[in-house]
PDB file of N, CA, C and O in Angstrom:
ATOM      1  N   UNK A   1      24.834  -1.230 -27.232  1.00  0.00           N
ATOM      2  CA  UNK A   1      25.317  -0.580 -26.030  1.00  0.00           C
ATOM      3  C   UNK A   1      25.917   0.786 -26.395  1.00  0.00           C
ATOM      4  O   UNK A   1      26.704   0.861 -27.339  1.00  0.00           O
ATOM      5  N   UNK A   2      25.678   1.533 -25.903  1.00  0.00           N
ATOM      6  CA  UNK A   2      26.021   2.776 -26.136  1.00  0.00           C
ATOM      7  C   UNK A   2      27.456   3.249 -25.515  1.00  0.00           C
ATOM      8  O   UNK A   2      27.751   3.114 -24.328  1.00  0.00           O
ATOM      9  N   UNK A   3      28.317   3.837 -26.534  1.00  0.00           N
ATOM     10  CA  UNK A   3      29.905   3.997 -25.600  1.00  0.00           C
ATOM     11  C   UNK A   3      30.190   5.692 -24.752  1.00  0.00           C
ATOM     12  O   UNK A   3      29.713   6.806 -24.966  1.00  0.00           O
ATOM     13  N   UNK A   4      31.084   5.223 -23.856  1.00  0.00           N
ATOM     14  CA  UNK A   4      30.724   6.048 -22.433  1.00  0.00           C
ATOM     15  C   UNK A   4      31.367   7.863 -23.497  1.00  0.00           C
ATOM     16  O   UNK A   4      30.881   8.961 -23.225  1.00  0.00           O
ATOM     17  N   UNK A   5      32.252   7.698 -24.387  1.00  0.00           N
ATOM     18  CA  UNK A   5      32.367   9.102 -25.361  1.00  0.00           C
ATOM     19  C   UNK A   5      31.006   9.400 -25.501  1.00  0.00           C
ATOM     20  O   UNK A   5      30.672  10.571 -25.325  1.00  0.00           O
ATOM     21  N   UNK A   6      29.959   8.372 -25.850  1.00  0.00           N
ATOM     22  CA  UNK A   6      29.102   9.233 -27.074  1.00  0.00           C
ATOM     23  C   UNK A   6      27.591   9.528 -25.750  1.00  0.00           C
ATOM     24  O   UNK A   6      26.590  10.138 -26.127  1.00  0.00           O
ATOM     25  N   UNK A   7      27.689   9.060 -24.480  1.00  0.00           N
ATOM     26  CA  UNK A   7      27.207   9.338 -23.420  1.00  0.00           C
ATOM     27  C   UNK A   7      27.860  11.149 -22.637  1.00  0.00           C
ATOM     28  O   UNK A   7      27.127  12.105 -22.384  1.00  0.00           O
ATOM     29  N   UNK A   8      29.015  11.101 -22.485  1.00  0.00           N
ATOM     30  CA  UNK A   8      30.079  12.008 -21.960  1.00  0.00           C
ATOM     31  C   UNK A   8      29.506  13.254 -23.421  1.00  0.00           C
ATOM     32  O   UNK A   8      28.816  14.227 -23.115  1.00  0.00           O
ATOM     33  N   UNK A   9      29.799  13.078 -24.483  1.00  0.00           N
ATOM     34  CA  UNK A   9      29.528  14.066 -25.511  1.00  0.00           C
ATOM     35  C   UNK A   9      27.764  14.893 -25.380  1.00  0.00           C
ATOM     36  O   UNK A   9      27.582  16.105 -25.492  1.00  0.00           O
ATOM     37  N   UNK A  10      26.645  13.837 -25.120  1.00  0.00           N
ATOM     38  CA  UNK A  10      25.729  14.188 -24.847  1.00  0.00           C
ATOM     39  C   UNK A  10      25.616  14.821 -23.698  1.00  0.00           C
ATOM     40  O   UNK A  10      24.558  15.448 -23.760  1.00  0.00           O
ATOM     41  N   UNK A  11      26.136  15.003 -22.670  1.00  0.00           N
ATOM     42  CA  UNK A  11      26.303  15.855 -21.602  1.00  0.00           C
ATOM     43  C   UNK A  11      27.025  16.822 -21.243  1.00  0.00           C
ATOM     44  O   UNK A  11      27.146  17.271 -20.103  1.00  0.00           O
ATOM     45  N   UNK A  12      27.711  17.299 -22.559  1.00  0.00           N
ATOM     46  CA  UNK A  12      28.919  18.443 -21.997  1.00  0.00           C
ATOM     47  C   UNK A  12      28.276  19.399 -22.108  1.00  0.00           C
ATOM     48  O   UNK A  12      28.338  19.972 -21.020  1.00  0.00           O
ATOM     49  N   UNK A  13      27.238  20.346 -23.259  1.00  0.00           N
ATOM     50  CA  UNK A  13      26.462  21.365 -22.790  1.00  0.00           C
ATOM     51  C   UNK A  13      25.876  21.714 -21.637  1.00  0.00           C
ATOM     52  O   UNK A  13      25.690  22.832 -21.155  1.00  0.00           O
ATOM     53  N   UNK A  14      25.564  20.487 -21.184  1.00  0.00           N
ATOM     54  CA  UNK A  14      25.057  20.787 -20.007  1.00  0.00           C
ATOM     55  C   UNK A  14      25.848  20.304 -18.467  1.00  0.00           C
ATOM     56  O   UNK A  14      25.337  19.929 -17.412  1.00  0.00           O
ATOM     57  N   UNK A  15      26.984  20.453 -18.772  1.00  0.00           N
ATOM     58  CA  UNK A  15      27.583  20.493 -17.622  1.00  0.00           C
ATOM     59  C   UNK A  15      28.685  21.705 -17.526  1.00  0.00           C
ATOM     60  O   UNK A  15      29.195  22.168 -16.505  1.00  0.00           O
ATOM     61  N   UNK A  16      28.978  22.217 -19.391  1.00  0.00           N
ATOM     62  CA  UNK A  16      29.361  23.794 -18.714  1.00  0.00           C
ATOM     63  C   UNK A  16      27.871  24.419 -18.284  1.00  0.00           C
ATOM     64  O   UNK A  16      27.855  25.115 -17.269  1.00  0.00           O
ATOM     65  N   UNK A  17      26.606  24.202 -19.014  1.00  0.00           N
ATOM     66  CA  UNK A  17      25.957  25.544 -18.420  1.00  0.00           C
ATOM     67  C   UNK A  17      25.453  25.112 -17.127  1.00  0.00           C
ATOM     68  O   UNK A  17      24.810  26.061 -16.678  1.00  0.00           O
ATOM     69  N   UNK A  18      25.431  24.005 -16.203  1.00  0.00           N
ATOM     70  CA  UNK A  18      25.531  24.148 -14.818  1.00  0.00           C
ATOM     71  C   UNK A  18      26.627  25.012 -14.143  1.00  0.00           C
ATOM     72  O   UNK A  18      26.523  25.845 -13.242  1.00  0.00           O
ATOM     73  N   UNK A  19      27.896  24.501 -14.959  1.00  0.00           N
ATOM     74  CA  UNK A  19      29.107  24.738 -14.203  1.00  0.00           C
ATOM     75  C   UNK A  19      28.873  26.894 -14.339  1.00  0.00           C
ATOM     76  O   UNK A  19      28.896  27.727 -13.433  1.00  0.00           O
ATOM     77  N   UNK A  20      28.655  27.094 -16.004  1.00  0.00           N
ATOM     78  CA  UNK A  20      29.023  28.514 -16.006  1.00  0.00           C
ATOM     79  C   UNK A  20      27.646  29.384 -15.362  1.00  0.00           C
ATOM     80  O   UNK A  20      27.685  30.590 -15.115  1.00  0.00           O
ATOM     81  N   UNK A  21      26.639  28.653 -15.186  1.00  0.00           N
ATOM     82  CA  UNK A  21      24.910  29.180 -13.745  1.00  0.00           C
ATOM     83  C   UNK A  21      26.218  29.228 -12.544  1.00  0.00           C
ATOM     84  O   UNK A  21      26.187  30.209 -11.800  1.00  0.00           O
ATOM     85  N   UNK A  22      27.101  28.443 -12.377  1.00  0.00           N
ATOM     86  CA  UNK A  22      27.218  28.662 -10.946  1.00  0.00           C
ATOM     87  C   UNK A  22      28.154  29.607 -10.531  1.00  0.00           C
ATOM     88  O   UNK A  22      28.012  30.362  -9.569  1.00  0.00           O
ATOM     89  N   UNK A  23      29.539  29.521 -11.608  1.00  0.00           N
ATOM     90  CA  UNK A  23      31.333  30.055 -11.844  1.00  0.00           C
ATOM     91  C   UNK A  23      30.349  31.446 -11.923  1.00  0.00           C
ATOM     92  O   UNK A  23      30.073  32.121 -10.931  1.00  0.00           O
ATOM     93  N   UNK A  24      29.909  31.713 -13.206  1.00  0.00           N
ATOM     94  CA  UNK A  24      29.754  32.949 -14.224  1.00  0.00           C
ATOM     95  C   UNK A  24      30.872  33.515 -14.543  1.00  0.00           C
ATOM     96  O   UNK A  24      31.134  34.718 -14.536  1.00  0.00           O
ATOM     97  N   UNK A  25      31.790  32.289 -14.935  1.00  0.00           N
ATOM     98  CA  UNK A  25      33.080  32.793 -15.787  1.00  0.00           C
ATOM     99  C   UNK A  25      33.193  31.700 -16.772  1.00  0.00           C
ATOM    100  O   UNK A  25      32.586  30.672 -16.471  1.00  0.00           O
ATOM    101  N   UNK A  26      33.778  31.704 -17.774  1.00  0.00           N
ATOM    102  CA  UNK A  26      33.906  31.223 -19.099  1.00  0.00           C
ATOM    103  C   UNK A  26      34.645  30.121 -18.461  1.00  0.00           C
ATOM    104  O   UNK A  26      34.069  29.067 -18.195  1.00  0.00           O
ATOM    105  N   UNK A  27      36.033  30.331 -18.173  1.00  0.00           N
ATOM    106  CA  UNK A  27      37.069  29.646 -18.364  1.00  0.00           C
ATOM    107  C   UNK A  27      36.788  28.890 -16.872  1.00  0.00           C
ATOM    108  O   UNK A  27      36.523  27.690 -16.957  1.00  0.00           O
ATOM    109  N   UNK A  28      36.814  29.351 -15.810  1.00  0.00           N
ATOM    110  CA  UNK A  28      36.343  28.268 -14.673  1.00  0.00           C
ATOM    111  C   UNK A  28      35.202  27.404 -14.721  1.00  0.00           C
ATOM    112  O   UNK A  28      35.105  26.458 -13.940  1.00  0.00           O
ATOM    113  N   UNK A  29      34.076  27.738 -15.833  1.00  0.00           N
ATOM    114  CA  UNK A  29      33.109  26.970 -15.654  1.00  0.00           C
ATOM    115  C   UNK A  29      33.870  25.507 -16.505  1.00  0.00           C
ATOM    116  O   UNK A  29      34.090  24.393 -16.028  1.00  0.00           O
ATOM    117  N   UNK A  30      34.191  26.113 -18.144  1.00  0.00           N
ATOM    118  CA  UNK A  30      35.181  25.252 -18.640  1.00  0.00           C
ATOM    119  C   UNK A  30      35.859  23.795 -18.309  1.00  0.00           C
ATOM    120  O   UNK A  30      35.783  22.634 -18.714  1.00  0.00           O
ATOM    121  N   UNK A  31      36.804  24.820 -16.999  1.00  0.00           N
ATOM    122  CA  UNK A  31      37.223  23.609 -16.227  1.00  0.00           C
ATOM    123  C   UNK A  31      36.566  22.939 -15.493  1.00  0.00           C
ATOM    124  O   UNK A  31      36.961  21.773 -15.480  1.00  0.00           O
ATOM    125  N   UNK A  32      35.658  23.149 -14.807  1.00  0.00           N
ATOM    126  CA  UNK A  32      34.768  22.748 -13.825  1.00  0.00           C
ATOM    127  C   UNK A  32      33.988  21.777 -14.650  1.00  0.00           C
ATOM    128  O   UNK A  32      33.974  20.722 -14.017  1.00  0.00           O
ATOM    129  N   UNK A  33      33.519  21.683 -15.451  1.00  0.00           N
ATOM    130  CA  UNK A  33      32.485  20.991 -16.388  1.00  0.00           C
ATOM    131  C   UNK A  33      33.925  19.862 -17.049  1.00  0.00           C
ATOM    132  O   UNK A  33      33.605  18.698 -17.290  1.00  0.00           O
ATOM    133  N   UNK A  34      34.822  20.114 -17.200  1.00  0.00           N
ATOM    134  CA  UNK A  34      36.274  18.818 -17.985  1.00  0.00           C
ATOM    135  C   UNK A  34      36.442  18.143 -16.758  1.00  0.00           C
ATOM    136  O   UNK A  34      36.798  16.965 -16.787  1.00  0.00           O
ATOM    137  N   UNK A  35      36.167  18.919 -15.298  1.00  0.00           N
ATOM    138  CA  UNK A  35      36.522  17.970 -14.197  1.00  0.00           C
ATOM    139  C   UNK A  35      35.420  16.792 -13.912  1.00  0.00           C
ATOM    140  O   UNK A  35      35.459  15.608 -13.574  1.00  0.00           O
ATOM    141  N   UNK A  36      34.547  17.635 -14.190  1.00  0.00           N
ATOM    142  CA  UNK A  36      32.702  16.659 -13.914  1.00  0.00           C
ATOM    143  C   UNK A  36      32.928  15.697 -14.524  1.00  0.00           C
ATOM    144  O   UNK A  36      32.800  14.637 -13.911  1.00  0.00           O
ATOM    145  N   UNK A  37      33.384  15.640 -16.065  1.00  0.00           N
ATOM    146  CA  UNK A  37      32.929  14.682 -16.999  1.00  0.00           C
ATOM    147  C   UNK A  37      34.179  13.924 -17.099  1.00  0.00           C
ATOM    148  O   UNK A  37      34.206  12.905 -17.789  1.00  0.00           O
ATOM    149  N   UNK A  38      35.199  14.329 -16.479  1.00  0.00           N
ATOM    150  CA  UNK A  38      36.081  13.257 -16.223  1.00  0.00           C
ATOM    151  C   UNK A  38      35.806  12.297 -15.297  1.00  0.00           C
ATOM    152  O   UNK A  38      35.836  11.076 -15.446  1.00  0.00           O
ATOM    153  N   UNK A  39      35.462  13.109 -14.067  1.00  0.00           N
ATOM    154  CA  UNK A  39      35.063  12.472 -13.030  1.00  0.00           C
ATOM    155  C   UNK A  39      33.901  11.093 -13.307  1.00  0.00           C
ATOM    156  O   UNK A  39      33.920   9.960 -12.827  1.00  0.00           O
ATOM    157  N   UNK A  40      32.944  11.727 -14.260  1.00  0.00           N
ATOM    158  CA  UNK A  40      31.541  10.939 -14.493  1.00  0.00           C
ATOM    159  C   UNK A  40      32.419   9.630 -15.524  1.00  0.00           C
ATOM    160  O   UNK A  40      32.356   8.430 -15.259  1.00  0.00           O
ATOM    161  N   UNK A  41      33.059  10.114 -16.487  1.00  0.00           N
ATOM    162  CA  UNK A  41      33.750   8.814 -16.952  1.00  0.00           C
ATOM    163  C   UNK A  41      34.246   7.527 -16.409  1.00  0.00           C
ATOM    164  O   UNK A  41      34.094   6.389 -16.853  1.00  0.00           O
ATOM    165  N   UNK A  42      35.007   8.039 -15.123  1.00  0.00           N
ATOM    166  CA  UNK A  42      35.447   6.975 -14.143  1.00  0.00           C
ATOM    167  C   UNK A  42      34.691   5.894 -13.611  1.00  0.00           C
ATOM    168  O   UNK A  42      35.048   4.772 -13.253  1.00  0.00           O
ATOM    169  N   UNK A  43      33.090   6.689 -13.636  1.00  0.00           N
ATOM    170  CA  UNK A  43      32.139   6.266 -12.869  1.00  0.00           C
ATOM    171  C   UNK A  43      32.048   4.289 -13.401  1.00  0.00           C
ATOM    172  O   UNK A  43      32.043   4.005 -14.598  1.00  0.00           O
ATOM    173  N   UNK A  44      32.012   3.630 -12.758  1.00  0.00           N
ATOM    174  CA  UNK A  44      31.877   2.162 -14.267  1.00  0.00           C
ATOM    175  C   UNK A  44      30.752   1.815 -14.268  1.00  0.00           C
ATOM    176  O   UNK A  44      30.519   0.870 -15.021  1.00  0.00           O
ATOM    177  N   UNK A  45      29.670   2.332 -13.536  1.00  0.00           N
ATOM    178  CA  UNK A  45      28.053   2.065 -13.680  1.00  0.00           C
ATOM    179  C   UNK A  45      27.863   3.229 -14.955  1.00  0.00           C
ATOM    180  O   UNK A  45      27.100   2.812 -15.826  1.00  0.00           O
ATOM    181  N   UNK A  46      28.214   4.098 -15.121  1.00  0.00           N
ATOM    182  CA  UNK A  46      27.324   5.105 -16.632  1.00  0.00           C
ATOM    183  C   UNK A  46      26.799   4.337 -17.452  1.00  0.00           C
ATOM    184  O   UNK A  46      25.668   4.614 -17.852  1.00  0.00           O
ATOM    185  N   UNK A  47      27.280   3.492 -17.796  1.00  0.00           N
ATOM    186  CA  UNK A  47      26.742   2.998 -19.165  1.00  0.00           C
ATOM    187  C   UNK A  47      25.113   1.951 -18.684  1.00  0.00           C
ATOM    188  O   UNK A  47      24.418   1.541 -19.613  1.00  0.00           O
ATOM    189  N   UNK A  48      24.786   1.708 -17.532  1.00  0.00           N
ATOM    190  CA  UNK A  48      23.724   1.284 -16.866  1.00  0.00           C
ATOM    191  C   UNK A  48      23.116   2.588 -16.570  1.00  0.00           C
ATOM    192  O   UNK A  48      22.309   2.764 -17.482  1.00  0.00           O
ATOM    193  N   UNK A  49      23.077   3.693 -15.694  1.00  0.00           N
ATOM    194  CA  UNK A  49      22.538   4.453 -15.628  1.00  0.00           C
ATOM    195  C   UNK A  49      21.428   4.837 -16.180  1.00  0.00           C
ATOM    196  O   UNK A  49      21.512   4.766 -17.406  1.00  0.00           O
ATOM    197  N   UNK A  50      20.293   5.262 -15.761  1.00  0.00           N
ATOM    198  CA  UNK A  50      19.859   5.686 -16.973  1.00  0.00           C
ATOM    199  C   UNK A  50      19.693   7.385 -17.006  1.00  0.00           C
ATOM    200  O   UNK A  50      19.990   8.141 -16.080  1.00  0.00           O
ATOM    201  N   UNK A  51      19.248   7.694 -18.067  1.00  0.00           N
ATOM    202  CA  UNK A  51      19.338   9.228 -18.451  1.00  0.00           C
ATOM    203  C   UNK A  51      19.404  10.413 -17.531  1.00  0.00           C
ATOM    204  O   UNK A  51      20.216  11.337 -17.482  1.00  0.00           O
ATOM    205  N   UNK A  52      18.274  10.131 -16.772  1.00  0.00           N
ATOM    206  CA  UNK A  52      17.937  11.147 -15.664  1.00  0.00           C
ATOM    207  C   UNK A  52      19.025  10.900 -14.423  1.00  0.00           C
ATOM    208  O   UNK A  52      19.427  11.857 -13.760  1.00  0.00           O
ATOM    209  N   UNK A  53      19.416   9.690 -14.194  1.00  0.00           N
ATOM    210  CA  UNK A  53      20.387   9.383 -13.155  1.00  0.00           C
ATOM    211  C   UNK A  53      21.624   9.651 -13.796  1.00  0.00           C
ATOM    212  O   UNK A  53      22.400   9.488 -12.854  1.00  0.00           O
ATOM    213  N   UNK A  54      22.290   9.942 -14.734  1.00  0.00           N
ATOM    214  CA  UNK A  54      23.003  10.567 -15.439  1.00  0.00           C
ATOM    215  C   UNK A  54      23.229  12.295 -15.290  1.00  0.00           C
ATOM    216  O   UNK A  54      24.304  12.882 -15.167  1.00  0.00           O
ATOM    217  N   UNK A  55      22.017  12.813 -15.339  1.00  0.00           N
ATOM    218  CA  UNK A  55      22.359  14.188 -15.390  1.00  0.00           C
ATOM    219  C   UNK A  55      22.284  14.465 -13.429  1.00  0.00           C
ATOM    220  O   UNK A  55      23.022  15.238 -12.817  1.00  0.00           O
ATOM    221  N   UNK A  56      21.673  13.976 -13.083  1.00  0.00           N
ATOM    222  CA  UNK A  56      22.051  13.444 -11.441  1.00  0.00           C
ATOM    223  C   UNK A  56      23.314  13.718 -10.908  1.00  0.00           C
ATOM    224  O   UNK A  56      23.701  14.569 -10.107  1.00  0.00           O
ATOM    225  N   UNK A  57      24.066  12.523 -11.721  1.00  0.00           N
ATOM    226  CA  UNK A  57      25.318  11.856 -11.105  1.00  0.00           C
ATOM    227  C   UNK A  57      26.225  13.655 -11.777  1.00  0.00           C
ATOM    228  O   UNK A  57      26.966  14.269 -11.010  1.00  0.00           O
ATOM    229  N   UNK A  58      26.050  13.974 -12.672  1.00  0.00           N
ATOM    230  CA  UNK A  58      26.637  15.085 -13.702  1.00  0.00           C
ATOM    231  C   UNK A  58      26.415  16.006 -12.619  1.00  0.00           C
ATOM    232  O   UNK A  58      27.348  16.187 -11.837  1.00  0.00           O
ATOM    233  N   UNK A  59      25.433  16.561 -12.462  1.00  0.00           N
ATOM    234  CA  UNK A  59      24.916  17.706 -11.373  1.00  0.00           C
ATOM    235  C   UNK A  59      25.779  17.425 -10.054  1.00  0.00           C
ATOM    236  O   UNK A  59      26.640  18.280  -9.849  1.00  0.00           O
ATOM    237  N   UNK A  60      25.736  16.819  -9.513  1.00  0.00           N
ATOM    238  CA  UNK A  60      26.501  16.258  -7.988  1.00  0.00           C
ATOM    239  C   UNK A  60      28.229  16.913  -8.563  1.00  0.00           C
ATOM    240  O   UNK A  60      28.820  17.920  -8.173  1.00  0.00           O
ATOM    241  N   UNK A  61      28.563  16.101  -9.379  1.00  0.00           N
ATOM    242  CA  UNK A  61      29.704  16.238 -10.135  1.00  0.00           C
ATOM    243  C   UNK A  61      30.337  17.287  -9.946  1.00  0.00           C
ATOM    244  O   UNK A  61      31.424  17.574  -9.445  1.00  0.00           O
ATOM    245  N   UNK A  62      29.240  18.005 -10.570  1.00  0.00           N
ATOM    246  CA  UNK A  62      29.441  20.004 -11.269  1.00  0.00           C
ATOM    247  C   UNK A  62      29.509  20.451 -10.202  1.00  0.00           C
ATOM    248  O   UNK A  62      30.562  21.039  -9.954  1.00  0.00           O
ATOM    249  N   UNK A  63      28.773  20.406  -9.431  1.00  0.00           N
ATOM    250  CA  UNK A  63      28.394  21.461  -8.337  1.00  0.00           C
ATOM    251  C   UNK A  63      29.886  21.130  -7.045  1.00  0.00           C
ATOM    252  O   UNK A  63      30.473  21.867  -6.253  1.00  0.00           O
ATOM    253  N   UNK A  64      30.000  19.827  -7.365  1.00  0.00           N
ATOM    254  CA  UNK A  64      30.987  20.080  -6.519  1.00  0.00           C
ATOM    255  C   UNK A  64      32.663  20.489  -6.880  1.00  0.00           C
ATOM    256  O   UNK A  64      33.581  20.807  -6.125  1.00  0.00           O
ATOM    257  N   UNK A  65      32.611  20.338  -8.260  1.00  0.00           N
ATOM    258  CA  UNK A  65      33.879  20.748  -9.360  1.00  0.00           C
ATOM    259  C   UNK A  65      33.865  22.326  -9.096  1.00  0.00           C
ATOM    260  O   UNK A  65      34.889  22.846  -8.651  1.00  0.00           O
ATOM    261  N   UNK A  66      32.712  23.115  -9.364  1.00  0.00           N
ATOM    262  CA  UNK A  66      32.924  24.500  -9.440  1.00  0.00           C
ATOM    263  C   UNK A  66      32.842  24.964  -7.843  1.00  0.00           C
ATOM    264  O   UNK A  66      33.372  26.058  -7.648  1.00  0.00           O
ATOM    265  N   UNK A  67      32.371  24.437  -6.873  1.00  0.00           N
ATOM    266  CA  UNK A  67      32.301  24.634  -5.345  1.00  0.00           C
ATOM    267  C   UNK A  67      34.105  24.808  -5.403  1.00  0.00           C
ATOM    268  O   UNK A  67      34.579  25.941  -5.318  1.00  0.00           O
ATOM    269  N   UNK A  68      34.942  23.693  -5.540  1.00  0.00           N
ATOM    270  CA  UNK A  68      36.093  23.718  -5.374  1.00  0.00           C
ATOM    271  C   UNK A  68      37.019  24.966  -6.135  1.00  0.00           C
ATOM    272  O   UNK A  68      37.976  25.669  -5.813  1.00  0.00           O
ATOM    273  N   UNK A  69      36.256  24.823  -7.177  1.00  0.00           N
ATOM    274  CA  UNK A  69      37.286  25.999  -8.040  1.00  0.00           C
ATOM    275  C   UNK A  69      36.726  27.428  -7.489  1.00  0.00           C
ATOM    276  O   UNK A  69      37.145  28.493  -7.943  1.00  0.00           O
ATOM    277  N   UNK A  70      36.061  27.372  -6.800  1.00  0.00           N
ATOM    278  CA  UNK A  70      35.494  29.116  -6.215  1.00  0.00           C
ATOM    279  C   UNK A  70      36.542  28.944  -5.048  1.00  0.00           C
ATOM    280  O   UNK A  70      37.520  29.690  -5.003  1.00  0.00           O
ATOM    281  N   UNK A  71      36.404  28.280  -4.411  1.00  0.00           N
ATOM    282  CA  UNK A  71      37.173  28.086  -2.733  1.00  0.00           C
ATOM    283  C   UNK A  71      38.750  28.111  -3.013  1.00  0.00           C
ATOM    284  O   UNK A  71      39.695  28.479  -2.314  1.00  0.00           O
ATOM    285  N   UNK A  72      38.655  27.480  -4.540  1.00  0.00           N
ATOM    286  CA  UNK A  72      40.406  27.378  -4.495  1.00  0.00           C
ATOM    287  C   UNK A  72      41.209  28.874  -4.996  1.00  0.00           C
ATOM    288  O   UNK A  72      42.275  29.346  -4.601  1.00  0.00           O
ATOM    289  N   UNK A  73      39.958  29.530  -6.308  1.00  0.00           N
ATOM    290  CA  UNK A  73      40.480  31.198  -6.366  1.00  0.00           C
ATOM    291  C   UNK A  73      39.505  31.853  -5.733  1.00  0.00           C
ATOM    292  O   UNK A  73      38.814  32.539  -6.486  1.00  0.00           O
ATOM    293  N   UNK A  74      39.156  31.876  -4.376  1.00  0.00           N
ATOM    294  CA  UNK A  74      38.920  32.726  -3.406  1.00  0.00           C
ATOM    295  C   UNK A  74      40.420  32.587  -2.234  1.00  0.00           C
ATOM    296  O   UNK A  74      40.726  33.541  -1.518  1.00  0.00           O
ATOM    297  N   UNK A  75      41.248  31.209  -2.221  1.00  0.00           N
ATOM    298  CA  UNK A  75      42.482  31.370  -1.486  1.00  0.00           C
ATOM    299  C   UNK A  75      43.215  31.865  -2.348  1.00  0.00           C
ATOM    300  O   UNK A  75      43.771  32.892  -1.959  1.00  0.00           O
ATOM    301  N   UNK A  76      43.408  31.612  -3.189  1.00  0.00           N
ATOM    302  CA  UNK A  76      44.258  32.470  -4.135  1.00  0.00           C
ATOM    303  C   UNK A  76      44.374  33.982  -3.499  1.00  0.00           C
ATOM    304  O   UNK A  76      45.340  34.353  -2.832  1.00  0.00           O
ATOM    305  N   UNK A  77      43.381  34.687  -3.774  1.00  0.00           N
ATOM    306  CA  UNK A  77      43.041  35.912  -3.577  1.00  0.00           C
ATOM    307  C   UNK A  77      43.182  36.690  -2.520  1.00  0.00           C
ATOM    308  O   UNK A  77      43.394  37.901  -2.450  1.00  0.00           O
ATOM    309  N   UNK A  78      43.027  35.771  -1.590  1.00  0.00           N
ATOM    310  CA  UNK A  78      43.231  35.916   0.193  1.00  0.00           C
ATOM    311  C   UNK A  78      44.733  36.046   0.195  1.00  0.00           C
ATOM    312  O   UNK A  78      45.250  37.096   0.574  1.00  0.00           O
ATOM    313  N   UNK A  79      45.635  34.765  -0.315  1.00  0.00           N
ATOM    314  CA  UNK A  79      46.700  35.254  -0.239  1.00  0.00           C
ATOM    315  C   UNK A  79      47.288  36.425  -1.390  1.00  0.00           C
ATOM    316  O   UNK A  79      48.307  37.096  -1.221  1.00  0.00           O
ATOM    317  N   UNK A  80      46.706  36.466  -2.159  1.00  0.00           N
ATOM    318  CA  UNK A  80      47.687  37.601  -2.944  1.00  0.00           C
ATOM    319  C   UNK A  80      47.403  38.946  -1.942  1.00  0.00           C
ATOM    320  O   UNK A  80      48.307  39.713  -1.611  1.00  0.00           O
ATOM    321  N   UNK A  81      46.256  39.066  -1.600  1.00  0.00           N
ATOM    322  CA  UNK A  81      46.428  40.401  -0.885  1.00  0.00           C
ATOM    323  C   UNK A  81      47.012  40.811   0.829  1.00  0.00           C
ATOM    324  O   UNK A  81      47.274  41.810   1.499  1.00  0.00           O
ATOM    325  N   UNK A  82      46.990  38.939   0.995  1.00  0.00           N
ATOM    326  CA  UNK A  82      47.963  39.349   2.398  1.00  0.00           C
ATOM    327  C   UNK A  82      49.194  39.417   1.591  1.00  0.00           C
ATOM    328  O   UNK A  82      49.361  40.636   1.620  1.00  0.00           O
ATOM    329  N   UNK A  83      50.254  38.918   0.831  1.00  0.00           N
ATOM    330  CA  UNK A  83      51.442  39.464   0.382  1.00  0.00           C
ATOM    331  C   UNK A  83      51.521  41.002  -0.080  1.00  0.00           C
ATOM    332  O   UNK A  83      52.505  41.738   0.001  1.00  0.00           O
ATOM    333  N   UNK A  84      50.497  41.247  -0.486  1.00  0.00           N
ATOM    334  CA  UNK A  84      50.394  42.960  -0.799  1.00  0.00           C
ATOM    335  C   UNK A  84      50.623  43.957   0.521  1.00  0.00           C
ATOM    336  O   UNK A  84      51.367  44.928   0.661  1.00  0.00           O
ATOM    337  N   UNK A  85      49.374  43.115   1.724  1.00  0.00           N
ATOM    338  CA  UNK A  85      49.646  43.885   2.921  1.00  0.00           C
ATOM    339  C   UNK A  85      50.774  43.625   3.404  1.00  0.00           C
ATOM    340  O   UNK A  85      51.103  44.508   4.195  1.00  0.00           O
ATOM    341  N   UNK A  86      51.785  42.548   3.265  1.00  0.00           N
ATOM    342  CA  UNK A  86      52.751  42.521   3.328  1.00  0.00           C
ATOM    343  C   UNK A  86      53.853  43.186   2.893  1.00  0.00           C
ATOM    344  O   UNK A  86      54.828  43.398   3.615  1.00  0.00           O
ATOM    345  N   UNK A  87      53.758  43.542   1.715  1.00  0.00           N
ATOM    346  CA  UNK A  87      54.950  44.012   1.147  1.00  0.00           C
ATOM    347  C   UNK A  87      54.678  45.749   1.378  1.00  0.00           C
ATOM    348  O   UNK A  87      55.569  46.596   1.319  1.00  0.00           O
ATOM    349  N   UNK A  88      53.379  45.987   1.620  1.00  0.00           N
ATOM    350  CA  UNK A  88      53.645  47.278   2.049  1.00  0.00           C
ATOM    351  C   UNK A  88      54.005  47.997   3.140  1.00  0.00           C
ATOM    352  O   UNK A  88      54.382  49.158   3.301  1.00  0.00           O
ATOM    353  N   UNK A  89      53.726  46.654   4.185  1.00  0.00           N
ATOM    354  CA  UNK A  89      54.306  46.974   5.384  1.00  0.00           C
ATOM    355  C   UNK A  89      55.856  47.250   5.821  1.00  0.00           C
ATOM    356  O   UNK A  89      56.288  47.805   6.831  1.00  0.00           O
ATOM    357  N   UNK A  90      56.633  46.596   4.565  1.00  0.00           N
ATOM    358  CA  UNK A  90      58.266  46.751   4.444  1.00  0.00           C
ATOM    359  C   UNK A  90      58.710  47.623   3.988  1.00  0.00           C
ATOM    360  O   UNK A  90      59.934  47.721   3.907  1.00  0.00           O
TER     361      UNK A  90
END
């Protein structure tokens, strides 16, 4: 039986370079790809899975790990520059 590390290890290349195709930043894809494969760890079917339903379940994962991290520093951003228009208005 194969253990869910040495499954999770075979898939991390390829869940930053989904994550960094989608971020095109180093460090958000990074995270985005530690969130996937955390996420995919949890999963308690992986170790049944098989290969292709693996990079599946990984892809779904990613795409929705780095979806979140765009939306979450795109609010970021929204607000830093309403406090800017803010503070210049004072």
């Amino acid at each position: 039986m194969i253990r869910r590390i040495d499954i999770l290890r075979s898939l991390e290349l390829e869940a930053y370079r989904m994550a960094y195709y989608l971020l095109e930043a180093e460090k958000p894809a990074c995270e985005a790809a530690k969130q996937a494969l955390l996420a995919l760890y949890a999963c308690s079917e992986l170790p049944e899975l098989s290969p292709a339903d693996r990079r599946a379940a990984l892809k779904r994962l990613v795409m929705h790990a780095a979806v979140a991290r765009f939306a979450r520093r795109k609010l970021e951003a929204n607000e830093e520059a309403n406090n800017q228009r803010t503070a210049r208005r004072q």
